[in-house]
N, CA, C and O of each residue as an XYZ file, in Angstrom:
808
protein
N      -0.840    -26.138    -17.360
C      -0.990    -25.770    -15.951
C      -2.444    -25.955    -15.528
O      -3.294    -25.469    -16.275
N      -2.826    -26.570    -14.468
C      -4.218    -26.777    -13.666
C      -4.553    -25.463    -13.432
O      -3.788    -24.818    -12.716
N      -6.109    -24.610    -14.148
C      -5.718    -24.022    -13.797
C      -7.077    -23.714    -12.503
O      -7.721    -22.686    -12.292
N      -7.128    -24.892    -11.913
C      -8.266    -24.645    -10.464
C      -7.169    -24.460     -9.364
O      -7.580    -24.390     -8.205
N      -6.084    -24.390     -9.543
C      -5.468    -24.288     -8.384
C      -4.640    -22.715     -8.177
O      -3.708    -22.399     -7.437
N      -5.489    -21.875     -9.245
C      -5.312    -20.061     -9.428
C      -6.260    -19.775     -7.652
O      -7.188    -20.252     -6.998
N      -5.494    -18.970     -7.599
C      -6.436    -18.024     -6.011
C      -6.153    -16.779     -6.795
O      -5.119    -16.185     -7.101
N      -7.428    -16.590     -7.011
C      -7.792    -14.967     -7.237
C      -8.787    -13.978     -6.413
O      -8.805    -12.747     -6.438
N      -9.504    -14.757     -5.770
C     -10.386    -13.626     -4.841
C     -10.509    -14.948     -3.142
O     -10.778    -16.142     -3.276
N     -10.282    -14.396     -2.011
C     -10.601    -15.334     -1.000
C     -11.974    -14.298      0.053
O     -11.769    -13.156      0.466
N     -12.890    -14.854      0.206
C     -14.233    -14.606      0.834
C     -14.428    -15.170      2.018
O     -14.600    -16.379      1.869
N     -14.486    -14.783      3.307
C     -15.320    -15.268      4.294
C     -15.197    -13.946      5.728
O     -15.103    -12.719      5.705
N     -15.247    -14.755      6.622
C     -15.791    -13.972      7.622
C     -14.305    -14.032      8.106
O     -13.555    -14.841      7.559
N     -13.696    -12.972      9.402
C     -12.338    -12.836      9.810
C     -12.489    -13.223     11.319
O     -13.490    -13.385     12.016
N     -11.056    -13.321     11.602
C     -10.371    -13.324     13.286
C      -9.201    -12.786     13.452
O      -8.119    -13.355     13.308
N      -9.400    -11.609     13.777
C      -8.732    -10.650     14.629
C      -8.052    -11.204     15.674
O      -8.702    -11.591     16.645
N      -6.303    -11.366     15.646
C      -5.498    -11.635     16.364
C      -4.206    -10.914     16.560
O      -3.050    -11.256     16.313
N      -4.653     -9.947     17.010
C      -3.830     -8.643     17.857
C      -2.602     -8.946     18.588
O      -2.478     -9.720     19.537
N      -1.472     -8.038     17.863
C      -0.171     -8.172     18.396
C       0.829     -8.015     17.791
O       0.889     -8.645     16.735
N       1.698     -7.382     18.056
C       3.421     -7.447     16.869
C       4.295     -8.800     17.196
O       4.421     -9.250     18.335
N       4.758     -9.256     16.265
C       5.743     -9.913     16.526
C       5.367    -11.361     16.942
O       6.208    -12.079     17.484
N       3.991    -11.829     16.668
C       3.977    -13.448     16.584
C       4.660    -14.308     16.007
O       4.863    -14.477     14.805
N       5.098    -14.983     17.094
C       6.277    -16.186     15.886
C       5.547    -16.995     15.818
O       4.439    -17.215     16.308
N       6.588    -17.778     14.776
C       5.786    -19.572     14.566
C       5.721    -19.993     15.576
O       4.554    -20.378     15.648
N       6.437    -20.317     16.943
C       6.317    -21.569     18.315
C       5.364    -20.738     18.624
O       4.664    -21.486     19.307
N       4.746    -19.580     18.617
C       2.973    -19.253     19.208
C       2.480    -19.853     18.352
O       1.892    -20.800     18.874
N       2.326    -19.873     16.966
C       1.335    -20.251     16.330
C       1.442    -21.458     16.338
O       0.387    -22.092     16.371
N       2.681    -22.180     16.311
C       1.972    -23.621     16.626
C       3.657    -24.531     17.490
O       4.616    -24.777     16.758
N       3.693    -24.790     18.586
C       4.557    -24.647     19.399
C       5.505    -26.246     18.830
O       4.913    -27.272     18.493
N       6.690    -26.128     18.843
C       7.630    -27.220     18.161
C       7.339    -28.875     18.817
O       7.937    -29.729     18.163
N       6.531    -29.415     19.980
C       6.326    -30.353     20.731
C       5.152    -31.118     19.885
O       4.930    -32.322     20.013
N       4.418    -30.236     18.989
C       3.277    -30.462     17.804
C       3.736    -31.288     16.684
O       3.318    -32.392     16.335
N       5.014    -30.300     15.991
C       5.514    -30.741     15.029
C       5.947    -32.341     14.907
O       5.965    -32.746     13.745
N       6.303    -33.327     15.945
C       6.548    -34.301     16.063
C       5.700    -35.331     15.072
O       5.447    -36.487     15.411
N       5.291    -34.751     13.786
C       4.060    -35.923     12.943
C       4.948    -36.122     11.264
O       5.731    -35.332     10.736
N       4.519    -37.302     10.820
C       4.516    -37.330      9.994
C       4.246    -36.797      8.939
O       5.122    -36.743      8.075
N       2.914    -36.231      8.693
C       2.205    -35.130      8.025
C       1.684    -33.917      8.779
O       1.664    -33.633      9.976
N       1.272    -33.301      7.688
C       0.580    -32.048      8.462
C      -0.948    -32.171      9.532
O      -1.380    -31.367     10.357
N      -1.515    -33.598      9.069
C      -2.648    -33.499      9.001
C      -3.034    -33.484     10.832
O      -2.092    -33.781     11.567
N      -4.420    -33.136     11.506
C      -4.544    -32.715     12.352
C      -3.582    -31.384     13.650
O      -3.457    -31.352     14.874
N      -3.166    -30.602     12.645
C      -2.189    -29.907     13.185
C      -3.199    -28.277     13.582
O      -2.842    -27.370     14.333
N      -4.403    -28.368     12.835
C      -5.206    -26.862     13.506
C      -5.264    -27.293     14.681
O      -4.623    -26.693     15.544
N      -6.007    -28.384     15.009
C      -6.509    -28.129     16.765
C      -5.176    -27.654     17.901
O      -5.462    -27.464     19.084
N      -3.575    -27.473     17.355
C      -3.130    -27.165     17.680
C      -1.994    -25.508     17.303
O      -0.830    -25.136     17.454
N      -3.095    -25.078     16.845
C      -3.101    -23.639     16.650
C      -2.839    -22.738     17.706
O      -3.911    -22.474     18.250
N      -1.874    -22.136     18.252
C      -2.125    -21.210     19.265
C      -2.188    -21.723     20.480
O      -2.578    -20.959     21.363
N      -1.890    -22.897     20.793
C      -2.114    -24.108     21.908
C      -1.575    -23.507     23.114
O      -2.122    -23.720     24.196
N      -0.733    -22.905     23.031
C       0.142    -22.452     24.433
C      -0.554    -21.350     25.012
O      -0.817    -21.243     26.210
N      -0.941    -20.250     23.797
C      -1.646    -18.884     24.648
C      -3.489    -19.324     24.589
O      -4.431    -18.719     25.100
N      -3.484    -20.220     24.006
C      -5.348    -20.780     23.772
C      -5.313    -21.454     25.104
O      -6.209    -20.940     25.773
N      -4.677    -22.390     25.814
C      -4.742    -22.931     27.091
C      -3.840    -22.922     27.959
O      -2.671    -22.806     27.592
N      -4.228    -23.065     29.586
C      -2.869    -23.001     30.133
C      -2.409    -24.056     30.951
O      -3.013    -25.125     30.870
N      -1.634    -23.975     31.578
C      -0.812    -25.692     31.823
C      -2.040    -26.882     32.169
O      -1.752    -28.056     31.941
N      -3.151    -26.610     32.618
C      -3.852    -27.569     33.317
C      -5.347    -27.460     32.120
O      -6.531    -27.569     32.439
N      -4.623    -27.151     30.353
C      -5.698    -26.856     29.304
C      -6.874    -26.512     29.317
O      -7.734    -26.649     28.447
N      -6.946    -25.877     30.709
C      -8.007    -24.580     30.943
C      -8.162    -23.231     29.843
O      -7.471    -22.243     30.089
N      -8.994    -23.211     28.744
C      -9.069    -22.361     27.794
C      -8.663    -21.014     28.287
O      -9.040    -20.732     29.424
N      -8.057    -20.251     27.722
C      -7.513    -18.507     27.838
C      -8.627    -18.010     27.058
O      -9.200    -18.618     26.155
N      -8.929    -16.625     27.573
C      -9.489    -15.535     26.337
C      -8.503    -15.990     24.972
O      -7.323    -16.338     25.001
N      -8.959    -15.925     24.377
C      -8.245    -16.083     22.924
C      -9.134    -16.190     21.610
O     -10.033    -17.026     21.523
N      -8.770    -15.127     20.403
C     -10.167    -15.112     19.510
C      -9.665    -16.422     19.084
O     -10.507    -16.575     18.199
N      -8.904    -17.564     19.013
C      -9.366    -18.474     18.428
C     -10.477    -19.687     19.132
O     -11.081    -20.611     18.587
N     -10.442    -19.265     20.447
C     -10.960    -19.958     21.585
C     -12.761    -19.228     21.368
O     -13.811    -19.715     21.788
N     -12.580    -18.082     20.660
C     -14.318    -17.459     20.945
C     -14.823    -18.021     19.743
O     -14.231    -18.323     18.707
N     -16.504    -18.144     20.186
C     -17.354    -19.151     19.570
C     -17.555    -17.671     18.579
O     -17.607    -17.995     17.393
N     -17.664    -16.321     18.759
C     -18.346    -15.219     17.609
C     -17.057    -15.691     16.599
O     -17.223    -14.878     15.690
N     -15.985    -16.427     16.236
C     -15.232    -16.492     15.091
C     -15.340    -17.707     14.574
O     -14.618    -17.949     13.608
N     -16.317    -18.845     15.107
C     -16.046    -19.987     15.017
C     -16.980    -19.806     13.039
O     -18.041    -19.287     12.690
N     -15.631    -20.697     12.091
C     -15.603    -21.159     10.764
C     -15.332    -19.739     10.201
O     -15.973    -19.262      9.264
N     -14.444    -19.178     10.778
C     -13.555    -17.655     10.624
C     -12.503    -18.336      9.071
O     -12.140    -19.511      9.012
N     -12.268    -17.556      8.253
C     -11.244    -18.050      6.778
C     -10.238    -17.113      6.819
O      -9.144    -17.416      6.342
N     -10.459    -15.758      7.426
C      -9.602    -14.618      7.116
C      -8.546    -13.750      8.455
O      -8.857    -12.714      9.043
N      -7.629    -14.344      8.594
C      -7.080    -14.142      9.987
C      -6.591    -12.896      9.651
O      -5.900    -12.920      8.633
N      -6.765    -11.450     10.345
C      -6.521    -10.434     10.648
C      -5.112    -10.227     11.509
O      -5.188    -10.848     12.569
N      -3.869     -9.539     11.351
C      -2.665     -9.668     12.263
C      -2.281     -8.116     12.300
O      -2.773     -7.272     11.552
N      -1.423     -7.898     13.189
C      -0.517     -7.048     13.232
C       0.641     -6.647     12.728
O       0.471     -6.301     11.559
N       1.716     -6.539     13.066
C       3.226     -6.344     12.454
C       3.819     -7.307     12.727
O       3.528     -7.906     13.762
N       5.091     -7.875     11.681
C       5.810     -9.188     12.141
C       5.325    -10.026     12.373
O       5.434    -10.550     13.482
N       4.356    -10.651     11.118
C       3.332    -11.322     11.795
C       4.100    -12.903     11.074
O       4.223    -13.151      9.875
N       4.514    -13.765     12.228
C       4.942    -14.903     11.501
C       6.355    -15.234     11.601
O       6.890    -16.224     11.102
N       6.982    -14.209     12.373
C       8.632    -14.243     12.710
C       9.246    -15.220     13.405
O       8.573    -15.906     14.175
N      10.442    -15.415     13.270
C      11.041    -16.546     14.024
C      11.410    -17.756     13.094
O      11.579    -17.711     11.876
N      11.492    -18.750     13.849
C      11.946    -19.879     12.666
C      10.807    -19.969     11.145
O       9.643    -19.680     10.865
N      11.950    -20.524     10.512
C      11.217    -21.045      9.243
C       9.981    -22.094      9.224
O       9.319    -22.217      8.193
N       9.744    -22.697     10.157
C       9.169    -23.764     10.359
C       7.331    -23.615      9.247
O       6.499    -22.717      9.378
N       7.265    -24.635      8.425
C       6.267    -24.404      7.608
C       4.989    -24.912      8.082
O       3.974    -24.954      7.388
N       5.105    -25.412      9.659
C       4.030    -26.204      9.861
C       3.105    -24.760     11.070
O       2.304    -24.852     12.000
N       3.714    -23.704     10.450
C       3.060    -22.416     11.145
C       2.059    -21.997     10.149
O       0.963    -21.600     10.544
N       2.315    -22.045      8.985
C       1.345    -22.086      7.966
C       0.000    -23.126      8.041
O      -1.203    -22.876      8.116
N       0.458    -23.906      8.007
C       0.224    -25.541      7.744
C      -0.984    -25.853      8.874
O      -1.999    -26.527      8.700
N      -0.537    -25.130     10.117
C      -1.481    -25.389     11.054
C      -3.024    -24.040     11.360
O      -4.059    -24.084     12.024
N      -2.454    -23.120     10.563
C      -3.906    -22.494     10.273
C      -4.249    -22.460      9.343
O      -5.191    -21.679      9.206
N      -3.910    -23.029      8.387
C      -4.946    -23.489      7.116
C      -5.719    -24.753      7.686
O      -6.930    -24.839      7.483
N      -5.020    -25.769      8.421
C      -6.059    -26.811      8.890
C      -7.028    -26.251      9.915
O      -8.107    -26.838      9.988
N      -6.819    -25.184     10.742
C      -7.842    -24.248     11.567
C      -8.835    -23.757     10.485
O      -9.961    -23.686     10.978
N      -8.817    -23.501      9.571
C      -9.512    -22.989      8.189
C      -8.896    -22.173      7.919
O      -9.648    -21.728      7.053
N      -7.821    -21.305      7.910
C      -7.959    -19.579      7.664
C      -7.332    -20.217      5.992
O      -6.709    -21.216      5.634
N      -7.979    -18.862      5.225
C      -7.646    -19.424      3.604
C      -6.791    -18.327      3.096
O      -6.208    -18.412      2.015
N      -6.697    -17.044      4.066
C      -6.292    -15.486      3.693
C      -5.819    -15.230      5.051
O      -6.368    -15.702      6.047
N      -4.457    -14.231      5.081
C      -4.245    -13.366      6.469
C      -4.133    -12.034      5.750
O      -3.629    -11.975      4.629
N      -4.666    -10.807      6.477
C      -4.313     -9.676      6.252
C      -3.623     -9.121      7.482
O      -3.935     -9.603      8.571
N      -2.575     -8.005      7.409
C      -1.774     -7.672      8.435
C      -0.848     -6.396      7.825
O      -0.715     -5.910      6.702
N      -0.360     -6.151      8.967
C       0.350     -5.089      8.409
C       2.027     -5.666      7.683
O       2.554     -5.401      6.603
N       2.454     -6.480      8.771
C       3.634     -7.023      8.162
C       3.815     -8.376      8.261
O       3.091     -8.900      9.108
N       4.553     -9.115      7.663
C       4.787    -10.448      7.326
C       6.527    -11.148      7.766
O       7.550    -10.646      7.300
N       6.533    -11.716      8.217
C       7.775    -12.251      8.034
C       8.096    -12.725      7.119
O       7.148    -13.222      6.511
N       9.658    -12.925      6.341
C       9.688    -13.110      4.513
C       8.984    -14.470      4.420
O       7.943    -14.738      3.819
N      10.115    -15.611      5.455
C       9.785    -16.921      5.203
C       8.657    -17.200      5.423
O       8.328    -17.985      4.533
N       7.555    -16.972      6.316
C       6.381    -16.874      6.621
C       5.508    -16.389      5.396
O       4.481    -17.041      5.207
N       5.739    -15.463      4.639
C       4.924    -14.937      3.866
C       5.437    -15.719      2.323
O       5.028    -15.353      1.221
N       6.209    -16.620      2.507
C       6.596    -17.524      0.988
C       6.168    -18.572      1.298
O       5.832    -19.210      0.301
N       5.956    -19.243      2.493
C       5.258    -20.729      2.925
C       3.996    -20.447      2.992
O       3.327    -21.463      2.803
N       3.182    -19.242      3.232
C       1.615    -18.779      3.128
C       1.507    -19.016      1.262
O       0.838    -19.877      0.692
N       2.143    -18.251      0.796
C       2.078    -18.279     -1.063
C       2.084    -19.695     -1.844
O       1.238    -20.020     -2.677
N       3.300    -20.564     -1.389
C       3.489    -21.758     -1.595
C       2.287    -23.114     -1.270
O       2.204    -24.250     -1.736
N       1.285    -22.200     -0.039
C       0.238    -23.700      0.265
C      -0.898    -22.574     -0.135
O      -2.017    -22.780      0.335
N      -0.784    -21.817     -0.666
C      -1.896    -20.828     -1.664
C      -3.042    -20.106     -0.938
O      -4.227    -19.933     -1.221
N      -2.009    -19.624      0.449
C      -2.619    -18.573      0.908
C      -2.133    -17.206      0.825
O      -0.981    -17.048      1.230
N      -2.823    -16.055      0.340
C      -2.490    -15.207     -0.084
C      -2.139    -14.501      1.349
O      -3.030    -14.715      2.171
N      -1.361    -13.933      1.709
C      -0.760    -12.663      2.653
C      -0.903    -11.701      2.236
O      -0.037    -11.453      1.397
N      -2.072    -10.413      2.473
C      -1.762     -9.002      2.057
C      -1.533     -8.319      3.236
O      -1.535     -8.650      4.421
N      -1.296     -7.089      2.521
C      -0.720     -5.740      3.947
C      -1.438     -4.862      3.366
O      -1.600     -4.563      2.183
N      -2.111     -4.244      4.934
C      -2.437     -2.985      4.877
C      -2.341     -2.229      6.051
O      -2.660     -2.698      7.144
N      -1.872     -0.956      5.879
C      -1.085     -0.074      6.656
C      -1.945     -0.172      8.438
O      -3.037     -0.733      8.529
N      -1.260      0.441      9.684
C      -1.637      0.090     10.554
C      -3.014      1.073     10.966
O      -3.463      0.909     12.101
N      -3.384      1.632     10.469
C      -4.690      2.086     10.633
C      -5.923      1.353      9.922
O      -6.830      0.898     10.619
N      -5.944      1.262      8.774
C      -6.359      0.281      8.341
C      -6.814     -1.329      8.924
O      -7.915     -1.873      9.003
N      -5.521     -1.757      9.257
C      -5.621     -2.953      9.700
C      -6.848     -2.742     11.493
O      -7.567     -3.632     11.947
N      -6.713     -1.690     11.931
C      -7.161     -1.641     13.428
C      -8.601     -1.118     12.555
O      -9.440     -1.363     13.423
N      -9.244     -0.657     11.596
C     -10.522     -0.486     10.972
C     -10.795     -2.243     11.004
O     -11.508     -2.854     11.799
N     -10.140     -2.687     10.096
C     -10.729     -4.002      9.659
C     -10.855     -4.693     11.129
O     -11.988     -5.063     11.434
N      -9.842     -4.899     12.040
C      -9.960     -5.392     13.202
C     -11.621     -5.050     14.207
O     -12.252     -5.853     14.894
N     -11.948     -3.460     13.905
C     -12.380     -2.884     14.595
C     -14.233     -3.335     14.123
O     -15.155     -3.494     14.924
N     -14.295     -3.443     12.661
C     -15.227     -3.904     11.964
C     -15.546     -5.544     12.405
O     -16.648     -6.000     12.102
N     -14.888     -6.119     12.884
C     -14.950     -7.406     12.923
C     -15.829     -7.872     14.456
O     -16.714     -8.701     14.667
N     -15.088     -6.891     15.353
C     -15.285     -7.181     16.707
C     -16.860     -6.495     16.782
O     -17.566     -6.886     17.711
N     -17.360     -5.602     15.942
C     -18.539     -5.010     15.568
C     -19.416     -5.994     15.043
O     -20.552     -5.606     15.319
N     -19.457     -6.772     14.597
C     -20.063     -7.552     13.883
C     -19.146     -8.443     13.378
O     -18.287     -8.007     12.612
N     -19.176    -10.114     13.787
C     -18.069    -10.812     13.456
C     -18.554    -11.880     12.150
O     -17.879    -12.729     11.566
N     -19.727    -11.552     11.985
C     -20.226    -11.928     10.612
C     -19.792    -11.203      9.422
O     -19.779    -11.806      8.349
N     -19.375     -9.775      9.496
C     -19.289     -9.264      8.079
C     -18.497     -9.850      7.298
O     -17.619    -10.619      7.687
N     -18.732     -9.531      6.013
C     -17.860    -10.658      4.954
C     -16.455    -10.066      4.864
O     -16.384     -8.897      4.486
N     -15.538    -10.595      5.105
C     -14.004     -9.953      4.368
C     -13.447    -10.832      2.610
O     -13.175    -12.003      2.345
N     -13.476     -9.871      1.966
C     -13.291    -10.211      0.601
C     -11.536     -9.948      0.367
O     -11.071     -8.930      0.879
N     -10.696    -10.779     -0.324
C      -9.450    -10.269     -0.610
C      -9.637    -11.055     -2.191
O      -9.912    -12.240     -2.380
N      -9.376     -9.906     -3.303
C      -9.297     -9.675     -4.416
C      -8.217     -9.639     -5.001
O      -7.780     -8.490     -5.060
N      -7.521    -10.465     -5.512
C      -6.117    -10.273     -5.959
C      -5.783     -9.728     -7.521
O      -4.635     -9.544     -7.925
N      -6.792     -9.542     -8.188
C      -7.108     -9.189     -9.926
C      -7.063     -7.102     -9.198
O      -6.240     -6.237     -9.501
N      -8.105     -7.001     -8.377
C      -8.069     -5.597     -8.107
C      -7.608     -5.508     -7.223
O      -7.940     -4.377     -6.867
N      -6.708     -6.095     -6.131
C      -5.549     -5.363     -4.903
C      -6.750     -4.922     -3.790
O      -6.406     -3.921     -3.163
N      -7.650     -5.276     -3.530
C      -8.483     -4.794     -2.704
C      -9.009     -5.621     -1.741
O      -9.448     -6.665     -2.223
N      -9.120     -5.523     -0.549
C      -9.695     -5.651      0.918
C     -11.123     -4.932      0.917
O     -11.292     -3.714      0.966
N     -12.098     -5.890      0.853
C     -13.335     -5.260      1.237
C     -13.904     -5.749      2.680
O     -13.740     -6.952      2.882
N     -14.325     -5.267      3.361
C     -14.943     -5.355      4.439
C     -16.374     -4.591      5.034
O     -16.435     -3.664      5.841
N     -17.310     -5.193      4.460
C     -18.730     -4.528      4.063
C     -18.765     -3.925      3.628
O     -18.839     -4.391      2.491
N     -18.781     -2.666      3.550
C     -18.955     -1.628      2.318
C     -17.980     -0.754      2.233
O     -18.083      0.224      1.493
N     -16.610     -1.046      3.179
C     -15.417     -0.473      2.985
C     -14.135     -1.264      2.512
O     -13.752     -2.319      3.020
N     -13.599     -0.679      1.589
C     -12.708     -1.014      0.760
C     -11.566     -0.625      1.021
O     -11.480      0.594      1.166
N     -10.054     -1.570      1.213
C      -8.940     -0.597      1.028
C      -7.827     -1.357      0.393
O      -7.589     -2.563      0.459
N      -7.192     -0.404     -0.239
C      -5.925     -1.327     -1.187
C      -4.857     -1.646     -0.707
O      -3.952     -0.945     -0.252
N      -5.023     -3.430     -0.872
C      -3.343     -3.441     -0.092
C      -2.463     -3.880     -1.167
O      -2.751     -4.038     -2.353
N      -0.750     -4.146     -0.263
C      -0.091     -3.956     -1.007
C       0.729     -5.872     -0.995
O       0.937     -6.503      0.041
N       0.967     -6.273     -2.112
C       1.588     -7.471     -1.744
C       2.631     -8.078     -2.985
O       2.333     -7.990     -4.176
N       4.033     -8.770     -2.435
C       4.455     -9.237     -3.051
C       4.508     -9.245     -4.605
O       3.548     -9.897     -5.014
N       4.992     -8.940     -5.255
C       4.152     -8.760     -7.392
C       4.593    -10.822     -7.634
O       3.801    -11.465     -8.323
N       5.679    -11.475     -7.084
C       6.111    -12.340     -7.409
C       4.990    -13.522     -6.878
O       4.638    -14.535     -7.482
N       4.664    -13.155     -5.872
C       3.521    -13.864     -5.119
C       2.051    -14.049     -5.605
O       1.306    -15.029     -5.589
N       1.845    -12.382     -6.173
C       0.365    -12.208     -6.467
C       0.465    -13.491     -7.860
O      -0.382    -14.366     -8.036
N       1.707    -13.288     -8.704
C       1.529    -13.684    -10.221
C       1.247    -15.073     -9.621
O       0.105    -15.471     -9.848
N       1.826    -15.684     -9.092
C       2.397    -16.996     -8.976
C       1.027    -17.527     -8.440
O       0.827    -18.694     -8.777
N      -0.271    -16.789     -7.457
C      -1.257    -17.001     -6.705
C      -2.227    -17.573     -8.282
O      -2.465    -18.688     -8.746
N      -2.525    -16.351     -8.656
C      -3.287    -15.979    -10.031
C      -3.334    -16.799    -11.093
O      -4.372    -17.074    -11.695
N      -2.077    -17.275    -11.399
C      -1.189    -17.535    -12.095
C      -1.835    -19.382    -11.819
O      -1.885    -20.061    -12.845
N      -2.163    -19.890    -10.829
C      -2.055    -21.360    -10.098
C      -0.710    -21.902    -10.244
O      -0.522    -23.084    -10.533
N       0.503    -20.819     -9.993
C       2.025    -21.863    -10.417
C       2.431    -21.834     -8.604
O       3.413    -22.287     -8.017
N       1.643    -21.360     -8.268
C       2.118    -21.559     -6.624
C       2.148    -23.069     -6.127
O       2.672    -23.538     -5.117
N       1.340    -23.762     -7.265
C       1.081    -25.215     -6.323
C       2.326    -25.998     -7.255
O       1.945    -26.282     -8.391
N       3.636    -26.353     -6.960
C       4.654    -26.607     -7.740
C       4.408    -28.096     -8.040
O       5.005    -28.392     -9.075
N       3.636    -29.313     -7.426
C       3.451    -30.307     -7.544
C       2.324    -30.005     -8.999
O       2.626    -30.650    -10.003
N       1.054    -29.049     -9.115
C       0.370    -29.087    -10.256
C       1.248    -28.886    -11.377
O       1.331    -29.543    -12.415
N       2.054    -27.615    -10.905
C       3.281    -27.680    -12.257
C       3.827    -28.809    -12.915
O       3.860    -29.217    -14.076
N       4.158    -29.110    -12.041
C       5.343    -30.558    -12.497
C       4.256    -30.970    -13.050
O       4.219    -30.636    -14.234
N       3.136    -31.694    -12.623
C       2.446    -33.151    -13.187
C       1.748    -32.557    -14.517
O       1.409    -33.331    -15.412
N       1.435    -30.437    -14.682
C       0.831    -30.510    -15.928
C       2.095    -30.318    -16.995
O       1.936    -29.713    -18.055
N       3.720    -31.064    -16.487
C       4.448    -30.873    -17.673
C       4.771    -32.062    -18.044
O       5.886    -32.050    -18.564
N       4.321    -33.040    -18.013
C       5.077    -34.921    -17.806
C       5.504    -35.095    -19.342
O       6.454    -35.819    -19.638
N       4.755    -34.393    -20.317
C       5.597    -34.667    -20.997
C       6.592    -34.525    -21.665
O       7.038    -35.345    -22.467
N       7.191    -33.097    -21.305
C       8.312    -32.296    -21.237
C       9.058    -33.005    -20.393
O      10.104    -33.122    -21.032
N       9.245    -33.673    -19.161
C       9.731    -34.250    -18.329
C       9.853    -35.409    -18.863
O      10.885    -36.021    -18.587
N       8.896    -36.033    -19.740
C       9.396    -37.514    -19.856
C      10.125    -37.314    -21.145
O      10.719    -38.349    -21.446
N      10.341    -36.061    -22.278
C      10.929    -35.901    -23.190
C      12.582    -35.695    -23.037
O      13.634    -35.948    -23.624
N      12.153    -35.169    -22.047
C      13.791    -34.826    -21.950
C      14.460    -36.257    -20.559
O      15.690    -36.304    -20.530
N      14.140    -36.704    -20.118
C      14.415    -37.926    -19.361
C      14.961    -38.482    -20.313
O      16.165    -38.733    -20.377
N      13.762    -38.844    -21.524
C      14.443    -39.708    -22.683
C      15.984    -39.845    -23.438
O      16.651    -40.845    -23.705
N      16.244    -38.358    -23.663
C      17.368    -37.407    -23.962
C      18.581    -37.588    -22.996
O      19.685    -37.219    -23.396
N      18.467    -38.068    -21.900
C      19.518    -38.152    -21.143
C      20.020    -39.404    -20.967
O      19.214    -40.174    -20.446
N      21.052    -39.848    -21.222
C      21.916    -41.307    -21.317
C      21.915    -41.944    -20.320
O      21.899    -43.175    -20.330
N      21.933    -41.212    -19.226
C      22.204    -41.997    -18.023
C      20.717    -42.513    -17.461
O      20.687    -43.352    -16.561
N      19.578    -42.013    -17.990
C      18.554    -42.815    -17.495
C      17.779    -43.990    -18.302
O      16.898    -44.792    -17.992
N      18.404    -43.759    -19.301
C      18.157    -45.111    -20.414
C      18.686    -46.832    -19.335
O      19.766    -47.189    -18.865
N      17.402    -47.421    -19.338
C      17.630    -48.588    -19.036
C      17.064    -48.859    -17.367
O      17.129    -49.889    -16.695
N      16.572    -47.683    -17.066
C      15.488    -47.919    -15.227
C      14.395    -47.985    -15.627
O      13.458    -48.127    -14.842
């Protein structure tokens, strides 16, 4: 197993994005999805409530310059609901975010965050409005998420969240990235290929 592709601690500065119940078409609206790949899909992060019909910018912390090269997106409850769509993930990791903390997660949302090896933690709703509250105070402070010790630091306050056990291993672990899996087993794969009759002769 590779093992640079383990997430055990994620570090940077946060963006606080307040609200219950964000779905994927906010975070990145289905008229986007129309690509081949993922690639250039941040600048369309939040596109619908970031601008409005005539792409006149909205208040919006992804729109404010105090978050600009933000890694750690801060949420509310239900954060991620609605369709499965993976390019809700997909499009704020290309915004940068490398970590979300929140109080709640949507399932599929919070297995497509694990799967492109961003960790999702929870911490309760007081908490989360501290860390929020710390941020808008100073949007430089560092937010640390620690996955060896379960801990959220946010300058000199600490709090333990709670996440997934199948997720954390799999983060830690680097088996989240299933393409490193496969390629560090080829030769288990090409052993047993061998073994099978029907592929003798491609």
């Amino acid at each position: 197993m590779d093992i640079q592709t383990a997430v055990t601690r994620v570090s940077g500065t946060g963006i606080p994005v307040p609200g219950n119940d964000i779905d994927t078409d906010q975070i990145i609206p289905a008229r986007y999805m129309k690509v081949v790949t993922f690639d250039g899909l941040g600048e369309y992060a939040f596109h619908d409530v970031r601008y409005d019909e005539k792409k006149t910018p909205r208040a919006h912390p992804f729109n404010d310059p105090r978050f600009a090269g933000a890694s750690v997106l801060v949420v509310n409850r239900n954060f991620g609901c609605g369709s499965s769509r993976e390019h809700a993930p997909q499009a704020l990791m290309r915004w940068g975010i490398r970590a979300v903390v929140g109080e709640s997660f949507a399932e599929i949302f919070n297995g497509n965050c694990t799967a492109m090896g961003i960790p999702a933690v929870t911490l309760d709703h007081d908490q989360i409005l501290a860390v929020m509250a710390a941020i808008e105070r100073n949007p430089k402070v560092e937010l640390s998420i620690d996955l060896s010790s379960g801990l959220v630091t946010v300058g000199d306050q600490a709090y333990s969240f709670t996440m997934d056990s199948s997720y954390r291993s799999a983060l830690v672990a680097g088996s989240w990235d299933s393409t490193s899996v496969l390629l560090s087993n080829m030769d288990g794969i090409a052993q047993t290929a061998g073994s099978l009759p029907y592929i003798g002769g491609f």
